[in-house]
C-alpha positions as CSV (number, residue, x, y, z in Angstrom):
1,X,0.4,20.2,37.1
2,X,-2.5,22.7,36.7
3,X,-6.2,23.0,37.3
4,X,-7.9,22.0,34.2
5,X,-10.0,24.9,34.8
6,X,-7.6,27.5,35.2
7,X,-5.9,29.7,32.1
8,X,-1.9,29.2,32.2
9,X,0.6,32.0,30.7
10,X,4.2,31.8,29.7
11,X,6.4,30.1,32.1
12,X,4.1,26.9,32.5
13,X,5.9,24.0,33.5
14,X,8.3,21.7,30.7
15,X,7.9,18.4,30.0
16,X,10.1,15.8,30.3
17,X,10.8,14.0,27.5
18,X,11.4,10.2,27.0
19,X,14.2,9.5,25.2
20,X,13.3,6.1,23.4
21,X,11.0,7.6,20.6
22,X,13.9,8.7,17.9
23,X,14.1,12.1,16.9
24,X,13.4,13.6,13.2
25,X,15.7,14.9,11.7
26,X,17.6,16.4,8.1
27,X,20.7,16.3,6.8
28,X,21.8,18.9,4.2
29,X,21.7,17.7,0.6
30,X,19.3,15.0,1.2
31,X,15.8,15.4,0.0
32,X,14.4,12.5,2.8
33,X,14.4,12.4,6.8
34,X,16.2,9.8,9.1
35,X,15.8,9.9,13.1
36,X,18.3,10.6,15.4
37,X,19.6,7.1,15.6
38,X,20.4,7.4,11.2
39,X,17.5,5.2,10.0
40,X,15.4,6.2,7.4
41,X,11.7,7.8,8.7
42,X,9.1,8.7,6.3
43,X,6.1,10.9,7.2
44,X,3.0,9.1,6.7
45,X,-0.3,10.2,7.9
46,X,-2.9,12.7,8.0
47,X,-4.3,15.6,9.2
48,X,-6.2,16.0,12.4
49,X,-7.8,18.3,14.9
50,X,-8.9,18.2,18.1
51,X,-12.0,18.2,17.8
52,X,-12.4,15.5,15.3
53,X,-13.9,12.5,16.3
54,X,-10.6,10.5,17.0
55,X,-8.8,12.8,18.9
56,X,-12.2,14.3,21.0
57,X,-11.7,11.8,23.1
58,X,-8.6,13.6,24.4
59,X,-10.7,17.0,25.4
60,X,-11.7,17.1,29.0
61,X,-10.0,13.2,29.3
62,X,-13.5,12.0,28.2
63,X,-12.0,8.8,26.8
64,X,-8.4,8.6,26.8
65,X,-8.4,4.8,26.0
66,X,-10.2,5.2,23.0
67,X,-7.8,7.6,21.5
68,X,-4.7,5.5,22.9
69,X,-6.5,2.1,20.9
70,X,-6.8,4.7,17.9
71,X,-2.9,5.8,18.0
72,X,-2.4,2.0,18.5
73,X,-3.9,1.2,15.2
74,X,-2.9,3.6,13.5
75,X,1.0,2.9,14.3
76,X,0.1,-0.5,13.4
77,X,-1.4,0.5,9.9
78,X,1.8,2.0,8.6
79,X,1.5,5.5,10.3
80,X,4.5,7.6,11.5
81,X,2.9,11.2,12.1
82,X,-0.1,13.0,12.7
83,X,-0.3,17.1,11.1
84,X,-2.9,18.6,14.1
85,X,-3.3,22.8,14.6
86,X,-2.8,23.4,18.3
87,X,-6.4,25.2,18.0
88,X,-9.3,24.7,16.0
89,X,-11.2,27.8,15.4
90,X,-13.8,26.6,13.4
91,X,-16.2,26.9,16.4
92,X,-15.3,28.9,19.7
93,X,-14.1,26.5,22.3
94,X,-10.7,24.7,21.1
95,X,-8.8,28.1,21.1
96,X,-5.4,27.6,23.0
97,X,-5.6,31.1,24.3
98,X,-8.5,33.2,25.7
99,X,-8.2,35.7,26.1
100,X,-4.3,36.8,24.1
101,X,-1.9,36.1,25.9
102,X,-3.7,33.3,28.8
103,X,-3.5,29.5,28.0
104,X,-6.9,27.7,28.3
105,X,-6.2,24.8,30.8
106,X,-8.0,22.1,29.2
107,X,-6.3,22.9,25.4
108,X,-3.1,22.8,27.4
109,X,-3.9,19.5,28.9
110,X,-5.2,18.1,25.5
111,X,-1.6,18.8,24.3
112,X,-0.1,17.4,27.2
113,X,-1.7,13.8,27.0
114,X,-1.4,13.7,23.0
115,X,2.4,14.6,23.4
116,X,2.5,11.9,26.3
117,X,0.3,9.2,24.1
118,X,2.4,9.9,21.2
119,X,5.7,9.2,22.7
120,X,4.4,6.1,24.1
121,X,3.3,4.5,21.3
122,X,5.5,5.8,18.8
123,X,4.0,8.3,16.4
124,X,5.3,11.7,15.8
125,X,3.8,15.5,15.5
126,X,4.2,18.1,12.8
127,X,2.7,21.1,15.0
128,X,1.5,24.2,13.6
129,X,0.2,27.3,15.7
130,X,-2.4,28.9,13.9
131,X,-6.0,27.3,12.0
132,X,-5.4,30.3,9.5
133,X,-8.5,28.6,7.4
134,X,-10.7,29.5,10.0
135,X,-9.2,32.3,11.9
136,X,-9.7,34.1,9.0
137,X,-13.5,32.9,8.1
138,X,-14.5,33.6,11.7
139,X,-12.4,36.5,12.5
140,X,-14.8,38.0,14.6
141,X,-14.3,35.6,17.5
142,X,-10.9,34.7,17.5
143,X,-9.4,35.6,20.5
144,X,-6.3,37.7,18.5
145,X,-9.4,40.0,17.3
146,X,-9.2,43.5,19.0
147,X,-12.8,43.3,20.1
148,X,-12.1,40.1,22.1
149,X,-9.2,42.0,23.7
150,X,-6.5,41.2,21.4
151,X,-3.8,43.1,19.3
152,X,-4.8,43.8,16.2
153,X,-8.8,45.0,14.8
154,X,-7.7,43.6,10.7
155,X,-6.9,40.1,9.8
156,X,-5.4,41.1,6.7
157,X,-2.5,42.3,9.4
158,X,-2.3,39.4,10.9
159,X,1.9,38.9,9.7
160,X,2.4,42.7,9.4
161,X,0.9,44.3,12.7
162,X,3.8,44.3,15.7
163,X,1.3,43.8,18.7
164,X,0.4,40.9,16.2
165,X,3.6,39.3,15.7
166,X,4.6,39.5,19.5
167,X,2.0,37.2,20.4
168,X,2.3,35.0,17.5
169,X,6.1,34.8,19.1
170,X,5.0,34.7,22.4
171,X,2.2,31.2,21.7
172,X,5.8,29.9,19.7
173,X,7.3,30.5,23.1
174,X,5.0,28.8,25.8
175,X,4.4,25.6,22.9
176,X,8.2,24.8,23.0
177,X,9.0,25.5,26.4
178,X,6.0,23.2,27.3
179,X,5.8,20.6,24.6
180,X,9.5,21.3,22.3
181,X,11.4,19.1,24.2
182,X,9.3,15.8,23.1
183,X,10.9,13.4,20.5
184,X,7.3,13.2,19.4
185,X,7.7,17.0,17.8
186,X,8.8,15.9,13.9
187,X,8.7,19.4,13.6
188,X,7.3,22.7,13.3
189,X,5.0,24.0,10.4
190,X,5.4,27.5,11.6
191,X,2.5,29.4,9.9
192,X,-0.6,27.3,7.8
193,X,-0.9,28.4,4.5
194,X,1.5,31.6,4.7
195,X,-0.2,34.3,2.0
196,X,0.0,37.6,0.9
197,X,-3.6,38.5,2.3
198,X,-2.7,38.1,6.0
199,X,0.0,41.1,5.4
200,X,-2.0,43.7,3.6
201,X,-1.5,42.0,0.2
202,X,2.1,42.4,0.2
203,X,3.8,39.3,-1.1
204,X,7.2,41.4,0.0
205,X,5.6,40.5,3.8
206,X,5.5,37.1,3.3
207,X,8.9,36.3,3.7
208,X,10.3,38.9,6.2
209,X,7.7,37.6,9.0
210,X,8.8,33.6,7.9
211,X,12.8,34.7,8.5
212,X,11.8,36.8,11.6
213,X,9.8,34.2,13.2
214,X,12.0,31.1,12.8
215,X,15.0,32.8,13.8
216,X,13.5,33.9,16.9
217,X,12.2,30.1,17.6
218,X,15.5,28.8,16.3
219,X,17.4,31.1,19.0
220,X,14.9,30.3,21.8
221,X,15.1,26.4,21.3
222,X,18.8,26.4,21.2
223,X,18.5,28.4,24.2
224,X,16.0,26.5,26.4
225,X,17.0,22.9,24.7
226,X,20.2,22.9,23.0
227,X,18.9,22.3,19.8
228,X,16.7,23.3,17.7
229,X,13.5,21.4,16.4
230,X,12.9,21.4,12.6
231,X,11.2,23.7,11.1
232,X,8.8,24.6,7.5
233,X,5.8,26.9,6.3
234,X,3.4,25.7,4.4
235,X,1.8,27.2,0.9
236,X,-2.0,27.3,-0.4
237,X,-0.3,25.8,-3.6
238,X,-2.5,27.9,-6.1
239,X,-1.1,30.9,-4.6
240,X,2.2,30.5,-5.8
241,X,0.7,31.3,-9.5
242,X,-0.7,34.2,-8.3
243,X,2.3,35.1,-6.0
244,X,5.4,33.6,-7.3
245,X,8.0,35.5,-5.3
246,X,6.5,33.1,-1.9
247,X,8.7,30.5,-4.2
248,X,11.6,31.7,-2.5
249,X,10.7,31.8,1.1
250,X,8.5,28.6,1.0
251,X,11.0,26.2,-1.5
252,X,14.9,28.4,-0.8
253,X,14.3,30.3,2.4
254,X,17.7,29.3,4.2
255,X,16.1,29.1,7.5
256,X,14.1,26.5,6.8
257,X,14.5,22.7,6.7
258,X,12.2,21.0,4.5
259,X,9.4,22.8,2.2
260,X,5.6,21.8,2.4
261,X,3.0,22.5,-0.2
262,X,-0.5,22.2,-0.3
263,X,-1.7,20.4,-3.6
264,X,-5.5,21.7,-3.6
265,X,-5.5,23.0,-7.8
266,X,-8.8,23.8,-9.1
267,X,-10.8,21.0,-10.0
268,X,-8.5,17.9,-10.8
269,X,-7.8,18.0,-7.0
270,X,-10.2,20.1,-5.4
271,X,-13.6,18.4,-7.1
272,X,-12.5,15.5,-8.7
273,X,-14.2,14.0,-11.5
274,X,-11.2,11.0,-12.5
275,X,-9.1,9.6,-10.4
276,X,-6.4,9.9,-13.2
277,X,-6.4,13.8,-13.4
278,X,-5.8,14.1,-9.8
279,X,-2.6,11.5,-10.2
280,X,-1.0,13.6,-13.0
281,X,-1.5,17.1,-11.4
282,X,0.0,15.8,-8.8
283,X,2.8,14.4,-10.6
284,X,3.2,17.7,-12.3
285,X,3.4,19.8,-9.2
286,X,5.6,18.0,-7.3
287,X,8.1,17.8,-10.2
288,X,8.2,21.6,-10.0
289,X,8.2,21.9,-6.3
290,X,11.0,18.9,-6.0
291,X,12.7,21.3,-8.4
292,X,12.0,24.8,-6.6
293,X,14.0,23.1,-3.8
294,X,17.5,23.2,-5.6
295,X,19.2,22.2,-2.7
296,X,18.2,19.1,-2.1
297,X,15.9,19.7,1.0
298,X,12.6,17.2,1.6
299,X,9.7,18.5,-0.1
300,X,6.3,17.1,0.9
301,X,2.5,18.0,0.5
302,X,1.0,18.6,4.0
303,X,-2.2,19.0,3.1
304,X,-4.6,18.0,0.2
305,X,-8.3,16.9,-0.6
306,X,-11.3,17.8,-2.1
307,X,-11.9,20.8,-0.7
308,X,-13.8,22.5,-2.9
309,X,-16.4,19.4,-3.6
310,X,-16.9,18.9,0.6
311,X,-17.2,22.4,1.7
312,X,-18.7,24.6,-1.1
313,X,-20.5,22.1,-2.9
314,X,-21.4,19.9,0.3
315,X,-20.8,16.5,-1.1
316,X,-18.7,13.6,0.0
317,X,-16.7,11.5,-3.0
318,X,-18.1,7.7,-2.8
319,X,-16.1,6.0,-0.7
320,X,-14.8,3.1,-3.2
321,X,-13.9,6.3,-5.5
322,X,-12.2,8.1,-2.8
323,X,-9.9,5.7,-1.8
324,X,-8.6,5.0,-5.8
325,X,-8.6,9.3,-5.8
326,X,-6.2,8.3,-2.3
327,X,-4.2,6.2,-3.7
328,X,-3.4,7.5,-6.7
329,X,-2.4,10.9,-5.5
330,X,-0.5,9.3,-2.5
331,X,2.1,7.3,-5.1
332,X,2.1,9.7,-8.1
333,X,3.6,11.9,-4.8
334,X,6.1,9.3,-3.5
335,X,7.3,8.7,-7.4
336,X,7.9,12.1,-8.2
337,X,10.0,12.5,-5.6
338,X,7.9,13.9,-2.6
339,X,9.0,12.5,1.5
340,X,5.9,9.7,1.9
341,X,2.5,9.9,0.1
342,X,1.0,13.4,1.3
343,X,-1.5,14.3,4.5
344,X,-4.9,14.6,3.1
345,X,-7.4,16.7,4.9
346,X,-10.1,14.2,5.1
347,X,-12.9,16.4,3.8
348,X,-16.0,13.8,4.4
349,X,-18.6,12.9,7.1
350,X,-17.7,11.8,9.5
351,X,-14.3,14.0,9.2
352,X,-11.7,10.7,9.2
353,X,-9.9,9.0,6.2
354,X,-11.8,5.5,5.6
355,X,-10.6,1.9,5.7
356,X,-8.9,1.5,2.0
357,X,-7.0,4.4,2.7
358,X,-5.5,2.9,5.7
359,X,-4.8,0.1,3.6
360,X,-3.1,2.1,0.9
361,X,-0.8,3.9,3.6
362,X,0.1,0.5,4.8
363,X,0.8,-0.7,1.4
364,X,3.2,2.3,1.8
365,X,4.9,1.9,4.5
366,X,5.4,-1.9,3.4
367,X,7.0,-0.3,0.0
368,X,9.8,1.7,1.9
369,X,12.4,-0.7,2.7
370,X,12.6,-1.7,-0.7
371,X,15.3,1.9,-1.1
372,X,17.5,3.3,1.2
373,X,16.5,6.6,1.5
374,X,19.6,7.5,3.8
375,X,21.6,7.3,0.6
376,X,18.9,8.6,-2.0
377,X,19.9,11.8,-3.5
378,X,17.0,12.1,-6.4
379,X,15.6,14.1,-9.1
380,X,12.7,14.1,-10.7
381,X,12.2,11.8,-13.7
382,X,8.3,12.1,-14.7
383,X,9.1,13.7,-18.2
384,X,12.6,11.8,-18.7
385,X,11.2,8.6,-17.9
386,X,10.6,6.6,-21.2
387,X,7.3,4.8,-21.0
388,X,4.4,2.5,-22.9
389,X,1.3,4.1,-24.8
390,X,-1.8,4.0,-22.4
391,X,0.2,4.8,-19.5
392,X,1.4,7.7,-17.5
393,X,5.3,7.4,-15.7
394,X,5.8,9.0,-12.5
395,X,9.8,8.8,-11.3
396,X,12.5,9.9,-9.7
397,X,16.0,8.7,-9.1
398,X,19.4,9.4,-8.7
399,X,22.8,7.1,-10.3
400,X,22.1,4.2,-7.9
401,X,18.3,3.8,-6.8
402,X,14.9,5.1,-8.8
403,X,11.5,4.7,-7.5
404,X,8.6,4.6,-10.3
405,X,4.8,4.5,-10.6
406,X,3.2,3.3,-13.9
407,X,-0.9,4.0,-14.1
408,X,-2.7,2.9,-16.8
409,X,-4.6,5.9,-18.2
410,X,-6.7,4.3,-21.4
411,X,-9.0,2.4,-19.0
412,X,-11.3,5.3,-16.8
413,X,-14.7,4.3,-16.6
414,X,-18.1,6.3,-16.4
415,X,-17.7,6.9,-13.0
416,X,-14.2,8.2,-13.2
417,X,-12.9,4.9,-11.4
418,X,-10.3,2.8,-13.2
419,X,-11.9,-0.5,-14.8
420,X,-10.5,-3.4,-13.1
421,X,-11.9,-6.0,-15.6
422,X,-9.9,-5.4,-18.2
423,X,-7.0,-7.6,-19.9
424,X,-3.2,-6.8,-18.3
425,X,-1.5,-4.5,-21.1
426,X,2.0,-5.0,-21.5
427,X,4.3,-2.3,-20.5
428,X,7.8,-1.0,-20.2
429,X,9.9,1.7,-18.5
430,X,13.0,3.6,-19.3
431,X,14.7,4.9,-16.5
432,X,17.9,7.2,-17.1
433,X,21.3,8.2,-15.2
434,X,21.6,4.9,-13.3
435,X,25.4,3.8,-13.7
436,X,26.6,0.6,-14.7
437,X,26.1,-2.2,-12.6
438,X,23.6,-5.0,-10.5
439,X,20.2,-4.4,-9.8
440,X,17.4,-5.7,-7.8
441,X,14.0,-4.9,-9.9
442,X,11.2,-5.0,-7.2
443,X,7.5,-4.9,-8.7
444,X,5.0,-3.5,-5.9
445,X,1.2,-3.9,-6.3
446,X,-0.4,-0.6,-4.8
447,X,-3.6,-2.1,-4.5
448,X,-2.5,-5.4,-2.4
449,X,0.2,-3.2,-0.7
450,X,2.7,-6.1,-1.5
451,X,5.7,-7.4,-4.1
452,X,4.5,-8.9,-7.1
453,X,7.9,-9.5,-9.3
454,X,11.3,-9.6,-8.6
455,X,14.1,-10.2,-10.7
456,X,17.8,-9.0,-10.8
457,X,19.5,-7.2,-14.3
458,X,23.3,-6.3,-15.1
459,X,23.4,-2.6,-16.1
460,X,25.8,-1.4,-18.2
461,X,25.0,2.0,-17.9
462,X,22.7,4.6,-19.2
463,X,19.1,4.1,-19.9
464,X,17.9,1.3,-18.1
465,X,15.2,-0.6,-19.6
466,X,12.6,-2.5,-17.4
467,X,9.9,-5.1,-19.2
468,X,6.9,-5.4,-17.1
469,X,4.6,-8.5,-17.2
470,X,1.2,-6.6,-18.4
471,X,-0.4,-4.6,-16.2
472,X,-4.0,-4.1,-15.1
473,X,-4.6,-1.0,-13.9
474,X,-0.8,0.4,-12.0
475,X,2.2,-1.0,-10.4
476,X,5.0,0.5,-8.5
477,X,8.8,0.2,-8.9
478,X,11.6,0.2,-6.8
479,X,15.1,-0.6,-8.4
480,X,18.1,-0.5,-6.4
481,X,21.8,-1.1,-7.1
482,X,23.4,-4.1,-5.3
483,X,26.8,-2.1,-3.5
């Protein structure tokens, strides 16, 4: 081990991983992950930092039982991962290197004791290197900034300049080597928010730094570990309107495993005003994204929020409407066919998700084993999916299992919340492509985060044709074919 106090380059010392947390892994042509061991894992969680008030605790081992207690719980509440930056540059101390090149002890030991808590307790990692966000707002004291001796004096360089790129490859380098070993790692987001800005507004730049990079990281893990951990980049989603060549690298791009999106769309997501509108943007991008990735590959937002509402207009949703805003987005992602219900970036004060969304990811997590995602080989269904007036259908499925998600849309109140006084409307749903056969019919209320109907059908084939006792407000399906 190290002096806390002293900076560490290349060649620190690996860690040894324990072998009972299950690796996450992919398997080529289907769109969800299983562990090492072949069951299904799902991510679901959040995104943190290290210098947010649940993981501070970690920094400078100030409390280290409060954060294990806080893992605990949160692996109790339905959590499987955790998306954390291995700096935070929005102020000037949680920078993993300072100067270039020299690895700040204390950062290092943070790492080391979340790695070590995480395997522990069971939770799992998706790493990325870089807080592009605010490496790029505070430019002027990041340590990769010329004038605080690093390689390159432009940020809009920052994926073009070779001095640059070197020790992007070279922090890729002493992070696996250190911490790639871990079953905690689910994988590696390998550049936040990839855009054409960082490489001198050259879309073109995009994808030739995402291929170089991973292959070299690829080649080095195989190397040092004999396998390689898996690997994505993740998108700003509104760029890809502006930029729509980064489809190919972000959704196709062969060295890749899975594909990650951001969901932050001008004001349905980023300043909300419903919690409806946010449901069926998301529903509409992730039926697009699902089918960008043609091959089958797990698609998944990693990031999402009001963002625009917290940080430019400086005001926190109400909690009670946040949580519906939560929920809502977290299923209309699950139904459309996204891996788990999205990592919001929690966007309020203080900077944590609240209790009832804790609630709605356990209501998640207690909705999985209702499908076998080992065996679920979906499309997207929002638009095919036949429906009742006053509601909106979010679904995907493939010839044996669908998953669905009806929300009531005629009921939004003054305050953009969802009435819950209202009387149950009846409703149906029209599922195609399922073959002929048994089914279980599983009813799931969101809000409870528990079954609520149950019933088995004979399918001939076809259209399949579910009646649903009325409905207050939303209820989630999950039909699956008796083999």
């Amino acid at each position: 081990m190290f002096n806390p106090t002293e900076t560490i380059s290349i060649g620190g010392a690996t860690r040894s991983a324990r072998p009972a947390l299950p690796r996450i892994e992919c398997r080529r042509g289907l769109p969800y992950f299983m562990t090492s061991e072949g069951a299904p894992w799902t991510p679901i969680g959040h995104n943190d930092a290290i210098s947010w008030p649940e993981l501070a605790g970690l920094f400078r081992r100030r409390d280290v039982q409060a954060v294990r207690a806080h893992l605990r719980w949160l692996k109790d509440s339905g959590v499987t991962c955790l998306r954390v930056m291995l700096e935070y540059a929005q102020g000037k101390h949680r920078f993993i290197e300072r100067p270039a090149g020299h690895f700040v002890g204390n950062v290092v030991r943070f790492w080391d004791d979340l790695f070590a808590l995480c395997e522990e307790i069971g939770l799992h990692l998706l790493l990325t290197p870089f807080d592009t966000f605010f490496t790029w707002r505070h430019w002027k004291h990041h340590p990769y900034n010329v004038i605080n001796g690093g390689p390159t004096e432009d940020r809009r360089r920052l994926i073009t300049c070779t001095a640059t790129r070197e020790a992007i490859k070279r922090r890729l380098e002493f992070a696996t080597r250190r911490w790639g070993r871990s079953p905690a790692l689910f994988a590696w987001d390998l550049w936040n928010e990839v855009h054409p800005a960082q490489g001198e507004d050259k879309p073109e730049a995009c994808a030739s730094f995402v291929s170089d990079v991973s292959r070299f990281l690829r080649a080095l893990e195989e190397r040092v570990h004999g396998r390689a951990n898996l690997q994505t980049v993740s998108v700003f989603g509104p760029e890809l309107l502006r930029s729509p060549s980064l489809v190919e690298p972000i959704f196709r791009s062969p060295d890749l495993d899975f594909a990650t999106t951001h969901l932050y769309e001008s004001g349905a997501i980023d300043d909300p005003a419903d919690t409806v509108a946010p449901a069926l943007t998301v529903g509409r991008l992730m039926r697009s994204a699902v089918q960008e990735a043609s091959d089958l590959r797990p698609v998944l937002d990693s990031e999402h929020g009001p963002i625009h509402a917290f940080i430019d207009k400086h005001r926190v949703l109400p909690e009670a409407f946040d949580d519906e805003y939560f929920r809502h987005i977290q299923w209309a992602h699950l139904a459309s066919g996204g891996a788990g219900g999205g990592m919001r970036w929690p966007n309020r004060h203080p900077h944590v998700l609240t209790a009832g969304m804790r609630r709605a990811q356990r209501g998640l997590s207690n909705f999985l084993p209702l499908i076998d995602w080992t065996r679920f080989e979906r499309r997207n269904l929002n638009a095919e999916a036949g429906h009742a007036q006053g509601f909106a259908a979010f679904a995907c499925g493939d010839r044996h299992q669908a998953v669905a998600w009806l929300l009531r849309t005629d009921i939004v109140r003054a305050d953009g919340m969802l009435a819950t006084n209202v009387v149950p409307r009846p409703a149906y749903l029209v599922l195609p492509g399922l073959v002929g056969g048994d089914y279980g019919v599983v009813l799931f209320d969101t809000r409870l985060g528990r079954e609520c109907g149950l019933w088995e059908v004979t399918h001939p084939g076809g259209n399949l044709h579910i009646e649903c006792p009325p409905i207050a407000c939303d209820v989630a399906i999950a039909v699956s074919g008796r083999r």
